[in-house]
N, C-alpha and C positions, 0 to 999 in steps of 0.2 A: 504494500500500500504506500510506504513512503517513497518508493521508486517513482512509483505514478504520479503522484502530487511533485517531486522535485523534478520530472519531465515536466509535466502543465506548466507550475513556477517557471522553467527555465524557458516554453514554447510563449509563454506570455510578454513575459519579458524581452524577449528577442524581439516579437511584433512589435510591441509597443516602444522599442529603441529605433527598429529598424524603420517604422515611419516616422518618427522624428526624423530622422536623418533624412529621409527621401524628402522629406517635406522643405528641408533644408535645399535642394538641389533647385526646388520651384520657386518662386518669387512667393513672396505672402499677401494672401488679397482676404482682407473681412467677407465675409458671408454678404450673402446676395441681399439676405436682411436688415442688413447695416447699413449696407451701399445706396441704397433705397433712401434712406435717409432727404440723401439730397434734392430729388426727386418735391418732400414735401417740407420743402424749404432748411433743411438742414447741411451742413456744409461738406465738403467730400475732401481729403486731403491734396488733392491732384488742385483744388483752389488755392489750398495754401503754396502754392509751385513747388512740392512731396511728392508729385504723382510717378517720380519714376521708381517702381518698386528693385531697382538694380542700383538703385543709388552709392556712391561712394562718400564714405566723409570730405573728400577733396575736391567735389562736382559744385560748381558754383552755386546751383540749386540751393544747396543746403547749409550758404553761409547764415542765412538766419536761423536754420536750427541749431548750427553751432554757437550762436554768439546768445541762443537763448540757452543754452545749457553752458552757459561761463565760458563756453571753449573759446569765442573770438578768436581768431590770430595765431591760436596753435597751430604748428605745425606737425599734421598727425605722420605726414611721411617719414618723418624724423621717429617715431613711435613706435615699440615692438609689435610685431605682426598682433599680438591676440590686442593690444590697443584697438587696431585699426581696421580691425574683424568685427569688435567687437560695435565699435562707431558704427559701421556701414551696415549692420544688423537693424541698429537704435534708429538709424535715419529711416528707414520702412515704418519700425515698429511704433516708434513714437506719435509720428503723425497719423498712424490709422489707430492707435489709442484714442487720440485728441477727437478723431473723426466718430468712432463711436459713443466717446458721451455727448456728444453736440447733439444724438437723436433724443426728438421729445420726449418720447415713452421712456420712463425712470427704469422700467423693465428691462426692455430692449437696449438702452444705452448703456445700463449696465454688463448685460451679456455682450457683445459689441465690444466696447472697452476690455472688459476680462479677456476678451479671446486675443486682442491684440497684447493687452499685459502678459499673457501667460506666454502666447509666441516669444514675447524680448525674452521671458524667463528660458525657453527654452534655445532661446540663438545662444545666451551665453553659457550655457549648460556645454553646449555643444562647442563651443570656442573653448569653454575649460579644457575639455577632455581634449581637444587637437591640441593645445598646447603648455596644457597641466600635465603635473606628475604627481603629486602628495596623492595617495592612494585614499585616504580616509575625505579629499574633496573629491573624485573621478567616483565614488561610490553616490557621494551625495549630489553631485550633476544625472547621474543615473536614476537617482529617486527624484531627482527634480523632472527630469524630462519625461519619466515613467505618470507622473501624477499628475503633470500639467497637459497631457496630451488626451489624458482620461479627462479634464476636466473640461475641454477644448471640446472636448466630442459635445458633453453632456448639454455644453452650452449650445452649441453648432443645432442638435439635437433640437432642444425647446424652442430656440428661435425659429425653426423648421417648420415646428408645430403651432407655435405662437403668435408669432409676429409677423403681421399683415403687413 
């Protein structure tokens, strides 16, 4: 019996690492839910000039997101790679945060926000591990990305159901 349970455990685990990561490869877009927004009168990040989901910390675009997170003037090229991964993750994530609580329904913009929060939570999960070593944080990136992708769904989920 414990054989069977630490297969399942491990076949579990593997999916739910293994679409983090895939999901990593695609560009990150809120739910069709969220995006709607704009539609009735809420604002869409591609207004705030965010719209390109492949953004880099260095692309002109995104000197106002830098100079509203303190960065101004920094020079991220000069910065270790997980710095600069870790930036060009945040410039996605950030503004389609921003984009899902702008929707009216307290409901919906909360779900919307969460799923973008929880994505940053798992870009840097996933920067840890490509560029972390301490074993006791590459376990807890693991349990980060493992719980936020469960969470991601649940959200993805209700709004599906919920949200006109």
């Amino acid at each position: 019996m414990t054989i069977a349970k630490t297969f399942f455990a491990t076949a579990l685990a593997s999916t739910l690492l293994s679409t983090a990561v895939f999901a990593q490869d695609a560009a990150f877009k809120l739910p069709e839910q969220c995006t709607a927004a704009k539609a009735s009168g809420g604002m869409d990040h591609s207004d705030m000039g965010h719209g390109n989901a492949q953004a880099t910390p260095s692309d002109g675009m995104n000197a106002g997101m830098m100079g509203m997170m303190g960065m101004g003037g920094v020079d991220l090229e000069s910065m270790p790679a997980h710095v600069k991964d870790n930036m060009g993750k945040m410039m996605v994530t950030m503004p389609a945060m921003h984009e899902g609580m702008m929707i009216e329904n307290p409901d919906v913009a909360f779900a919307c926000g969460m799923i973008a929060h929880h994505q940053g939570a798992i870009d840097m999960a996933n920067v840890m591990l490509a560029h972390g070593e301490n074993p006791q944080m590459r376990a807890l990136a693991d349990e980060i990305i493992a719980a936020q992708v469960g969470e991601i769904e649940q959200m993805t989920s209700w709004l599906a159901e919920n949200a006109n």
